[in-house]
N, CA, C and O atoms as a DFTB+ gen file, in Angstrom:
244 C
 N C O
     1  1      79.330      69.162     108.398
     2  2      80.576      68.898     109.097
     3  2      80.987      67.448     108.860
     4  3      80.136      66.575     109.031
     5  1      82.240      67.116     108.475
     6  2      83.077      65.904     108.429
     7  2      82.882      65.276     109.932
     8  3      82.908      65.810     111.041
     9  1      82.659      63.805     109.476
    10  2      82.427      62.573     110.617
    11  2      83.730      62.350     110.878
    12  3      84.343      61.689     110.041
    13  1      84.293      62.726     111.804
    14  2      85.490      62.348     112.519
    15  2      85.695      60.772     112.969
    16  3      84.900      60.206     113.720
    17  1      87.008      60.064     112.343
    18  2      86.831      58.771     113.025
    19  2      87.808      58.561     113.826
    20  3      88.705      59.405     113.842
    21  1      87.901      57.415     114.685
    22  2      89.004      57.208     115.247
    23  2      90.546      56.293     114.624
    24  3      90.732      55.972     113.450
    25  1      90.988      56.170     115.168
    26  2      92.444      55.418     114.931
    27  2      91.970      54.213     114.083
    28  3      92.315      54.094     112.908
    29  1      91.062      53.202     114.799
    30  2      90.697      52.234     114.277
    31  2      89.574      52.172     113.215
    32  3      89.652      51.364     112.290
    33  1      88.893      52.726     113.297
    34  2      88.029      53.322     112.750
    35  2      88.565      53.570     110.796
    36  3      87.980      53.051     109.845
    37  1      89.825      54.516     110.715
    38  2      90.515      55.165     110.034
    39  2      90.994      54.099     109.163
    40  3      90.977      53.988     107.937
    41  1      91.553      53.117     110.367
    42  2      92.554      51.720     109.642
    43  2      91.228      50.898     109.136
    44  3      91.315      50.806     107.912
    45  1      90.142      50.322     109.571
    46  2      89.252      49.896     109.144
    47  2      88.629      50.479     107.640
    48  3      88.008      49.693     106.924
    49  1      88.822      51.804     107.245
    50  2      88.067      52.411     106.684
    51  2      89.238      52.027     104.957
    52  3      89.067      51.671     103.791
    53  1      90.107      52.324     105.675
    54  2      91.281      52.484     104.182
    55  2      91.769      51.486     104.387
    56  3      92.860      51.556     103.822
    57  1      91.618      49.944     105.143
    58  2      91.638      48.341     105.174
    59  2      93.404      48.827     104.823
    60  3      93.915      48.936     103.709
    61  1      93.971      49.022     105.991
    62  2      95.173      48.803     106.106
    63  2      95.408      48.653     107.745
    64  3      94.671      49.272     108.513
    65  1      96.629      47.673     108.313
    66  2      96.591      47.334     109.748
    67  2      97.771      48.873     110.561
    68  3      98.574      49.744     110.227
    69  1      97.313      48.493     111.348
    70  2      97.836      49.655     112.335
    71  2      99.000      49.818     112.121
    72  3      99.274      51.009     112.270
    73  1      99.865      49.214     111.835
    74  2     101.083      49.766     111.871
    75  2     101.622      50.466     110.457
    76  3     102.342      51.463     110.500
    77  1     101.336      50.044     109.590
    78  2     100.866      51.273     108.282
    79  2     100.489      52.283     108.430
    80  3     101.229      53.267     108.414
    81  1      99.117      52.340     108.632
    82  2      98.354      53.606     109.145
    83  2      99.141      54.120     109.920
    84  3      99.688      54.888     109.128
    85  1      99.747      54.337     111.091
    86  2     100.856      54.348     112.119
    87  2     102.003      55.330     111.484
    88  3     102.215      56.532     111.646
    89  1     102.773      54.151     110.555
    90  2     103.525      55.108     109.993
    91  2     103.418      55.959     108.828
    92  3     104.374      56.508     108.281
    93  1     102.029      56.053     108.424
    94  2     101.634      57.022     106.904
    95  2     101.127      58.349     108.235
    96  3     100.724      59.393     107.722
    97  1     101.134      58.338     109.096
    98  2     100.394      59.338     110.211
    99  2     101.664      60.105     110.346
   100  3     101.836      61.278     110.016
   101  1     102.573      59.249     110.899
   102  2     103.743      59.534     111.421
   103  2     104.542      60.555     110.184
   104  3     105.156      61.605     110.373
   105  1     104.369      60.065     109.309
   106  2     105.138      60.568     107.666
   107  2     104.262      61.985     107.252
   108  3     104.452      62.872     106.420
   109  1     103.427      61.779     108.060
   110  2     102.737      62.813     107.259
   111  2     102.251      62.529     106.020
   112  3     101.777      63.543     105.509
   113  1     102.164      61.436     105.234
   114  2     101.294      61.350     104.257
   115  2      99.590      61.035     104.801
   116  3      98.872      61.393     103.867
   117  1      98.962      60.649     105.644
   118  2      97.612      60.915     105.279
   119  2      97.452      61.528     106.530
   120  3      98.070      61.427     107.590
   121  1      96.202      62.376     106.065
   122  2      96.001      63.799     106.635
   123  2      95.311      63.406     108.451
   124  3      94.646      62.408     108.730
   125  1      95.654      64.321     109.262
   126  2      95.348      63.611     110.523
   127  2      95.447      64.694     111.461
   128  3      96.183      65.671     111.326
   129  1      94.555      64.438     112.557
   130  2      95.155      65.584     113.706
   131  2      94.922      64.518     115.044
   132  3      94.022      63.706     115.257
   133  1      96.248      64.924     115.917
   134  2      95.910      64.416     117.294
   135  2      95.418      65.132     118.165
   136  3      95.826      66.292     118.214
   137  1      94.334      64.667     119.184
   138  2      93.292      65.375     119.779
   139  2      93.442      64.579     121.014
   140  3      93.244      63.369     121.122
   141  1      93.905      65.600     122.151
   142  2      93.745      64.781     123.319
   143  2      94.753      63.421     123.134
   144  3      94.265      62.292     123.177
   145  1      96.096      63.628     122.939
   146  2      96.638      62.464     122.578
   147  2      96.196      61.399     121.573
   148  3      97.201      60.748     121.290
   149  1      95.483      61.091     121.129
   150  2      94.866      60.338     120.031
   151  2      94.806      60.730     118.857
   152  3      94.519      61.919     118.722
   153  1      95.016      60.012     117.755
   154  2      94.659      60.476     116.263
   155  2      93.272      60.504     115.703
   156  3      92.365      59.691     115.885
   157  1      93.281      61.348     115.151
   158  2      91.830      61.662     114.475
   159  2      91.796      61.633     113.067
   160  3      92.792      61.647     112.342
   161  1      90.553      61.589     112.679
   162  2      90.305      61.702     110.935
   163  2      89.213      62.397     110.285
   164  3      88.114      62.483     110.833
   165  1      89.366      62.716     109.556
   166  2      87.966      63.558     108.927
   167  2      87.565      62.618     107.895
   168  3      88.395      62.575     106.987
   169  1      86.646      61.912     107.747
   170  2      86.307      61.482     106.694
   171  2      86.652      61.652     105.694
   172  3      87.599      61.148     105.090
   173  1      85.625      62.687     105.272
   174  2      85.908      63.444     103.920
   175  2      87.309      63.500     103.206
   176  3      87.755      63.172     102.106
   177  1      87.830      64.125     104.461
   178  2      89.531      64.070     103.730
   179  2      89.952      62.996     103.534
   180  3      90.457      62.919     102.414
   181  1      90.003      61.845     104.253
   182  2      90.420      60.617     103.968
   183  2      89.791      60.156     102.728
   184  3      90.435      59.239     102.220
   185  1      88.827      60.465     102.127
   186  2      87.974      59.906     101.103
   187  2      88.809      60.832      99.596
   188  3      88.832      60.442      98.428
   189  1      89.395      62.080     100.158
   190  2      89.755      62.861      99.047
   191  2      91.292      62.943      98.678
   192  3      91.735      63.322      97.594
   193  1      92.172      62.436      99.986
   194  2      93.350      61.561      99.779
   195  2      93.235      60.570      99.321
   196  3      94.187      60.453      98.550
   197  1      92.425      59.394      99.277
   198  2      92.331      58.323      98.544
   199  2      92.263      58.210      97.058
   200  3      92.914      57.470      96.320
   201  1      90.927      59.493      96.629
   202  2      91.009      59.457      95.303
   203  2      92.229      60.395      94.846
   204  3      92.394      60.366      93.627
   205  1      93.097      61.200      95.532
   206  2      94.260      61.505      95.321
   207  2      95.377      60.428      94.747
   208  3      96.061      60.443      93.723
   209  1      95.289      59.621      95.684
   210  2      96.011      58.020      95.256
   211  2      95.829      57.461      94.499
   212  3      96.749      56.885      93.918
   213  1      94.355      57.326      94.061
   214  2      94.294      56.581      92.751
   215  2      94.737      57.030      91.766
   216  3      95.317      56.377      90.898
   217  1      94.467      58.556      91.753
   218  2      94.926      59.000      90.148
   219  2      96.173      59.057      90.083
   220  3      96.615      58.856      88.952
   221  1      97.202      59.334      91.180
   222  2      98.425      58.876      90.888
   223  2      99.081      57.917      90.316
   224  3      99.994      57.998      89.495
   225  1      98.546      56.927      90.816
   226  2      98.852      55.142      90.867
   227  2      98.256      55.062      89.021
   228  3      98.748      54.215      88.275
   229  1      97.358      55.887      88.598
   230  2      96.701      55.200      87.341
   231  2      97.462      55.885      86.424
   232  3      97.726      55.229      85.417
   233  1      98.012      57.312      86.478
   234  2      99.026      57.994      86.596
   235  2     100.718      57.407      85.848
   236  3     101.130      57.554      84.697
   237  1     101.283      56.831      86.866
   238  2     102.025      55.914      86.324
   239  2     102.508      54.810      85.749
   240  3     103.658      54.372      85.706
   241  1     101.083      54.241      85.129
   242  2     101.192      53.071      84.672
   243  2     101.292      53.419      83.228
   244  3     101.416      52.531      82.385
């Protein structure tokens, strides 16, 4: 089972500040569920959106 993190946790993890994270949540670009009012994260997925990103980004160069 995926290590669920929290809000901060999430922003710590992908070293971007809250209000980014905030609005990539909000946009629906990175993957998320709110639980009990709060945002949540699955690891894993966050780890598999990321390398999603890279190959994009390497992608268009």
């Amino acid at each position: 089972m995926s290590e669920l993190l929290t809000f901060d946790e999430a922003k710590e993890f992908l070293r971007i500040t809250s209000s980014t994270l905030y609005r990539l949540v909000q946009n629906g670009v990175v993957p998320a569920s709110k639980v009990g009012g709060q945002w949540r994260f699955k690891k894993d997925r966050l780890e598999d959106w990321l390398s999603d990103q890279e190959v994009c980004f390497k992608d268009k160069r």
